[in-house]
C-alpha positions in Angstrom: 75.1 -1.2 -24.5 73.9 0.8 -27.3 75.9 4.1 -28.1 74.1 7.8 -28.0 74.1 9.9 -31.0 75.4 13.1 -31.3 72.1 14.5 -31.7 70.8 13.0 -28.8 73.3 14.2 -27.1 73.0 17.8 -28.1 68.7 17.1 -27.3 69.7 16.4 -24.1 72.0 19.0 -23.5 68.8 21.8 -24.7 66.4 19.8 -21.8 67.5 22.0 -19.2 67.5 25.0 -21.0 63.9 25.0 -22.6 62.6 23.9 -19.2 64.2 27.1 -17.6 62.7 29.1 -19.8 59.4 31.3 -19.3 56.7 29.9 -21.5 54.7 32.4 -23.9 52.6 34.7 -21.6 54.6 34.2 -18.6 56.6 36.1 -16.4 59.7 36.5 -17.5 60.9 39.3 -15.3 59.9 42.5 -12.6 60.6 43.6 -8.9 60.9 40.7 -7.0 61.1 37.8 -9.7 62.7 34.9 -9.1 61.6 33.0 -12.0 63.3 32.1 -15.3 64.3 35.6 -17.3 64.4 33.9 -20.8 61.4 33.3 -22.8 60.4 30.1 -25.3 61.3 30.1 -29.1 58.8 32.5 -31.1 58.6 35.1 -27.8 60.3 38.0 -26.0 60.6 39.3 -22.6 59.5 42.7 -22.7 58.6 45.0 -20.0 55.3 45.5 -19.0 56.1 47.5 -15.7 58.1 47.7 -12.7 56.5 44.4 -11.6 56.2 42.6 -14.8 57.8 41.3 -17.9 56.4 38.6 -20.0 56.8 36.4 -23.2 54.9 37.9 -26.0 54.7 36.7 -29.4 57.3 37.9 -31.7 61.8 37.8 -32.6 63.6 37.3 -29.6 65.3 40.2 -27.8 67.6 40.7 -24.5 65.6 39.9 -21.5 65.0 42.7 -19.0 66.5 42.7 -15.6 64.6 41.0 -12.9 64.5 44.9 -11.3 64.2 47.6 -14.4 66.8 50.6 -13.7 65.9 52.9 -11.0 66.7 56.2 -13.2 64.6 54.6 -15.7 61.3 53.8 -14.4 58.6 53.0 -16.3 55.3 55.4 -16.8 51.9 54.8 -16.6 51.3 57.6 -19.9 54.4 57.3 -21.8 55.3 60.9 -23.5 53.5 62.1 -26.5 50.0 60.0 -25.2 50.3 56.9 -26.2 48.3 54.1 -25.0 48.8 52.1 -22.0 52.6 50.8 -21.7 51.0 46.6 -22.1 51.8 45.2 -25.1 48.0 43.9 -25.0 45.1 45.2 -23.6 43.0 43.5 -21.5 39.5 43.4 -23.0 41.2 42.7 -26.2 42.6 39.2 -24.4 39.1 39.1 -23.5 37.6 38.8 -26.4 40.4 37.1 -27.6 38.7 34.2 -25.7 35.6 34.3 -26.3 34.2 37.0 -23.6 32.2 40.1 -24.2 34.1 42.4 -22.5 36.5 43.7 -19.8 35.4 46.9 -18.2 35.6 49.0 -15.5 33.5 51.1 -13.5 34.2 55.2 -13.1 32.4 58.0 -11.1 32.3 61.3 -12.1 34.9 63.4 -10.0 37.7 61.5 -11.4 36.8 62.2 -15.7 38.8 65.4 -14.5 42.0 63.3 -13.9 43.3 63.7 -17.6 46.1 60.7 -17.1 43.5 58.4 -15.6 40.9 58.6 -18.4 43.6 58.2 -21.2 44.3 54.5 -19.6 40.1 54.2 -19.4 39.3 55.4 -22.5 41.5 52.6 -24.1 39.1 50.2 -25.8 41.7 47.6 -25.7 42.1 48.0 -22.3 38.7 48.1 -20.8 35.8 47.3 -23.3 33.1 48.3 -20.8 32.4 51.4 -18.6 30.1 51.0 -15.3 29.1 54.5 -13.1 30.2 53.9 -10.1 26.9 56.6 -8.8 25.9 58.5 -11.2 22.9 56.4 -12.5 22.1 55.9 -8.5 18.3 57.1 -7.5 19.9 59.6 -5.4 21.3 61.4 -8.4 18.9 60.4 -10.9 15.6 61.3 -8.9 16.6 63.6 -6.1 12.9 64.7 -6.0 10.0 62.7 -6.6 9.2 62.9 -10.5 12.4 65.9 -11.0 15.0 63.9 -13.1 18.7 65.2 -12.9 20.7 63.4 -15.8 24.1 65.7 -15.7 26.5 62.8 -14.2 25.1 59.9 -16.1 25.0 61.3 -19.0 28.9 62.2 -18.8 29.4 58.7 -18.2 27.0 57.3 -21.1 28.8 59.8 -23.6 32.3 58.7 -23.0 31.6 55.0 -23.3 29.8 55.7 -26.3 32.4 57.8 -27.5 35.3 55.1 -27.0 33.1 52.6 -28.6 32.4 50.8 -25.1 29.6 48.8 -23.6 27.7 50.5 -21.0 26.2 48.4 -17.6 23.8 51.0 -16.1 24.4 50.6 -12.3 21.4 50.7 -11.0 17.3 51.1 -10.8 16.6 49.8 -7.1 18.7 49.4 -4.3 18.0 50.0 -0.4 21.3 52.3 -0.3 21.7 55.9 -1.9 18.0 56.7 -1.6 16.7 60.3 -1.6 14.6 60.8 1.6 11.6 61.0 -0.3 11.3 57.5 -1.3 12.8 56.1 2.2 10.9 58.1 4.0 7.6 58.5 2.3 5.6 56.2 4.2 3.4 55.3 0.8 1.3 52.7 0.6 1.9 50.1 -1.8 -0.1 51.3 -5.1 1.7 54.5 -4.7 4.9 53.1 -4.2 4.7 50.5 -7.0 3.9 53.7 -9.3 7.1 55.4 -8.5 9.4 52.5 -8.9 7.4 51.8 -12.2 7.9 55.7 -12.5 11.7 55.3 -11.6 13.1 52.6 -13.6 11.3 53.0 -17.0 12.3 56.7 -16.9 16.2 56.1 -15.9 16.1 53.2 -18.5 14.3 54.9 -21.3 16.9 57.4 -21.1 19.6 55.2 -21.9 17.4 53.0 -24.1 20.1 51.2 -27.1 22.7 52.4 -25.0 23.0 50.5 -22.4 24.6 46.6 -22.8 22.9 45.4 -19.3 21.0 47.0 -16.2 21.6 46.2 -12.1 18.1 46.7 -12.1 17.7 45.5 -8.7 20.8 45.6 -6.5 21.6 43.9 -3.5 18.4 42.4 -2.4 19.5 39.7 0.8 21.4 40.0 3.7 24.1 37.4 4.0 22.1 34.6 5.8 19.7 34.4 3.1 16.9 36.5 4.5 15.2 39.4 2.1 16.8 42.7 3.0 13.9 45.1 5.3 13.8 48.1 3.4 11.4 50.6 2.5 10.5 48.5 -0.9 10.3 44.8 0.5 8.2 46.5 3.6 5.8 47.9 1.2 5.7 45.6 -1.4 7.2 42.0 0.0 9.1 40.5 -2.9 6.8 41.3 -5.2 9.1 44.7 -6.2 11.5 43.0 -8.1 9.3 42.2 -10.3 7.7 45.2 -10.5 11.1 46.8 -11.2 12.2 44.0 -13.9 8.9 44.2 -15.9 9.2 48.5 -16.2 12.4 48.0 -17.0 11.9 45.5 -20.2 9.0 47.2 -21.0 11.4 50.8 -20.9 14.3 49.0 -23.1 13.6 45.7 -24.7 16.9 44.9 -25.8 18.8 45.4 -22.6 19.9 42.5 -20.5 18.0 42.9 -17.0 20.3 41.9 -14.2 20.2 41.0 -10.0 23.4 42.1 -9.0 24.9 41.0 -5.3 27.7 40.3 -2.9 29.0 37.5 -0.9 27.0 35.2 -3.8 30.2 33.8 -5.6 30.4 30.9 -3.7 28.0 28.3 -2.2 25.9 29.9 0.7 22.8 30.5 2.2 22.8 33.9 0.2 23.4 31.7 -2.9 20.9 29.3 -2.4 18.4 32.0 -1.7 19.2 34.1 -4.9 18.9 30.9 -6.8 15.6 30.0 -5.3 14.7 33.8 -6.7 15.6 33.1 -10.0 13.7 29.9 -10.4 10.2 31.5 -9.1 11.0 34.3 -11.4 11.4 32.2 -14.3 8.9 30.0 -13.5 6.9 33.1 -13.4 8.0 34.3 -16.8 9.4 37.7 -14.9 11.9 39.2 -17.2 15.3 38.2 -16.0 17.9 37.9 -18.4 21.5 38.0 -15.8 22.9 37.6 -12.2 25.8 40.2 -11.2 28.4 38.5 -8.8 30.1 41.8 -7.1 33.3 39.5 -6.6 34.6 42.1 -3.4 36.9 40.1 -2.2 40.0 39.9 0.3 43.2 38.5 -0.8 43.8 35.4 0.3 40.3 34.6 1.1 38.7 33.4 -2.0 35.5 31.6 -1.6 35.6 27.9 -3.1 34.1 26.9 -5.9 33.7 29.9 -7.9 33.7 27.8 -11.0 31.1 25.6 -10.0 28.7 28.4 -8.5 29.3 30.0 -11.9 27.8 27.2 -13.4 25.0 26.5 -11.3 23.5 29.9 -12.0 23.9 29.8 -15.9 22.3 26.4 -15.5 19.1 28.1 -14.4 19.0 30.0 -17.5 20.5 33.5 -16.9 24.2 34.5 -18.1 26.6 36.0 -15.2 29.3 38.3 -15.1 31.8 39.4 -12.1 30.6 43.3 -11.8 32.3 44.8 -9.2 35.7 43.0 -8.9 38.5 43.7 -6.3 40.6 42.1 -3.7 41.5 44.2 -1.0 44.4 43.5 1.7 45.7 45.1 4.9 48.1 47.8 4.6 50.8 48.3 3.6 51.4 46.5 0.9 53.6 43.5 0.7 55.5 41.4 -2.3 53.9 38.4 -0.6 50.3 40.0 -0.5 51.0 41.3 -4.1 51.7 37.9 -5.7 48.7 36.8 -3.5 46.6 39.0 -5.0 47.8 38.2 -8.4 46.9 34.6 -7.5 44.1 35.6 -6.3 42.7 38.1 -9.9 43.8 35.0 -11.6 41.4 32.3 -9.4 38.5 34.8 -10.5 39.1 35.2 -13.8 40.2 31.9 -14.9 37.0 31.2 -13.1 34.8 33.5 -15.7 36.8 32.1 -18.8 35.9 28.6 -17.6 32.2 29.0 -17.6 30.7 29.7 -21.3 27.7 31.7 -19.7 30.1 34.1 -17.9 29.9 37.1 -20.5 32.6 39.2 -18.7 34.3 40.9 -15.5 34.4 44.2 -14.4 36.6 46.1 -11.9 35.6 48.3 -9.1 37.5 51.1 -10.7 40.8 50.2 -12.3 43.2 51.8 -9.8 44.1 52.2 -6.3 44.1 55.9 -6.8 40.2 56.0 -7.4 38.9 52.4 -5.0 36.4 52.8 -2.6 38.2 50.5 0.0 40.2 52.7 1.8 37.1 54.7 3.0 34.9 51.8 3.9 37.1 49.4 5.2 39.6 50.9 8.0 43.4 49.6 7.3 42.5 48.3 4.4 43.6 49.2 0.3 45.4 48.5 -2.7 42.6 46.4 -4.0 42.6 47.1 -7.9 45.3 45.9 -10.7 47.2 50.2 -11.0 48.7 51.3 -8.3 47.9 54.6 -6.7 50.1 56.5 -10.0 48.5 54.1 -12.6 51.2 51.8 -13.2 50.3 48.0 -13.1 50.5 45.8 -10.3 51.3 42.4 -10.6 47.4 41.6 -10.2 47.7 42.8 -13.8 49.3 40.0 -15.3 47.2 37.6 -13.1 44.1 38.6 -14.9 46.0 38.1 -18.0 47.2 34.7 -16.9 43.8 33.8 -16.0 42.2 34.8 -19.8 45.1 32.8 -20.7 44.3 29.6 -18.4 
């Protein structure tokens, strides 16, 4: 029988301890937590928001509470305009590891929301800006050949005045379309002339300002079949490239992007915009990126994210997650929260995985401003802020997922 030493002993005694303790970037406290509230030698718990604490780098300090002080609540603008209340932002963790950005998209109306743009116009934060409509034919070319440039323009000026990528959002795309171009009844010379006409004007515009382009958006219906709109009727698939090629020819240097939904796992939508960028490429059509809108519901994650990922950067094109959200039924639940979290952190880790994966972008970075509500009945709190612009715990599941 051999006989312990004392610092064995005392090793032994620590086991418990470390293992209850929050490693660096995890949770270490928030509403709801149940978790260990004590972080790993080298880190702190500090507060985040009402959801969230984690272990950041840096001397040790007394942990939060699991639930922060109801008379003292934390902000989404702390007093005097300072930056958002995370200790890091999230296109900084980004790039951190290795991507090019993490952005989100805007619209127009809500620039006027001064408390809202502060959080967007944090570099740190979000690295990339997307118009939500703005750059859309409708309000681009609301009459054939009269350009109207007023919203985009707004839009293009702040990114470039926070130092942030710009994804122009987008050249051609059966939705938004002025009656002129649905309704024209042209015949196909004509019509390839005005998107020819169309895209190397709204990309010349923007020309060395813009990162990437949707260039053409949303082109299949969900079994796989070419959407029947006035440009496939006309043209037959032969208007992609028609678009892509005005568009290089308008702005070399801009990556030329397919953007779609329901394409971010394996399905017959997949498989068809695969098959399109093969024939593309084997066609030498300029095609430099595939958009993966990433619209999802929480809890119902397509599988193999990773692996789709992959598949399409191994046909030569980078991808990024454009138009990311997860929307749940209302109201919202702690369970469908940490869901969701679960759920921001699937998809990212995802991206972060895949080397060809240059970066994600939200569909607008808060509740307040998300599209959901309006399209899908009962439906909501889809993006990582809350309706006042304080951070849900989706937050910290993106960060986890940078992290993963």
């Amino acid at each position: 029988m051999f006989k312990l030493s004392a610092s064995f002993v005392a090793l032994v005694a620590l086991i418990p301890f470390a293992a209850g303790q929050a490693q660096e970037w995890g949770q270490c406290g928030g509403i709801g937590w149940t978790g260990p509230t004590t972080c790993v030698a080298g880190t702190s718990c500090q507060v985040l928001n009402s959801y969230y604490s984690q272990c950041l780098p840096g001397a040790a300090s007394t942990p939060p509470t699991s639930t922060p002080p109801v008379s003292t609540p934390p902000t989404s603008t702390p007093p005097g305009g300072a930056p958002p209340s995370s200790a890091t932002g999230l296109n900084a963790i980004a790039k951190s590891k290795g991507k090019l950005y993490f952005g989100s998209a805007t619209d127009n109306p809500e620039l006027t929301d001064t408390a809202y743009v502060k959080i967007l116009s944090d570099n740190t934060m979000f690295g990339q800006i997307t118009p939500g409509n703005s750059m859309k034919w409708d309000a681009t070319e609301p009459a054939r050949g009269q350009f109207s440039w007023t919203g985009a323009d707004q839009i293009a000026n702040l990114a470039k005045g926070n130092g942030q990528l710009l994804r122009g959002h987008n050249c051609v795309w059966y939705s938004q379309l002025p009656s002129w171009v649905s309704s024209g009844n042209f015949d196909s010379a004509t019509l390839t002339s005005i998107i020819q006409t169309h895209c190397s004007t709204l990309v010349g515009r923007y020309k060395g300002e813009v990162y990437s382009w949707d260039v053409v958006n949303e082109p299949f219906n969900d079994d796989g079949t070419w959407r029947t709109d006035v440009f496939y009727n006309t043209l037959g698939t032969n208007y992609v490239n028609i678009a892509l090629q005005a568009a290089r020819t308008a702005d070399p240097a801009a990556k030329l992007y397919i953007n779609d939904y329901n394409i971010e796992g394996p399905s017959a939508k997949t498989t068809s915009m695969m098959n399109l960028v093969k024939s593309l490429k084997a066609a030498n059509v300029p095609l430099d990126g595939i958009g993966l809108q990433g619209h999802f519901i929480v809890g119902e994650l397509p599988q193999g994210i990773e692996d789709n990922l992959r598949a399409f950067t191994a046909l030569g094109v980078e991808v990024a997650i454009t138009e990311l959200d997860i929307r749940m039924t209302l109201p919202s639940t702690a369970a469908l929260l940490a869901q969701q979290s679960k759920d921001y952190q699937t998809v990212i880790s995802a991206c972060q995985a895949v080397e060809g994966c240059v970066g994600v972008t939200i569909w607008d970075y808060t509740d307040k401003y998300s599209w959901v509500p309006q399209t899908f009945s009962g439906q909501g709190a889809a993006c990582p802020w809350d309706q006042n612009l304080v951070e849900k715990p989706a937050f910290q599941g993106i960060v986890n997922g940078f992290n993963s």
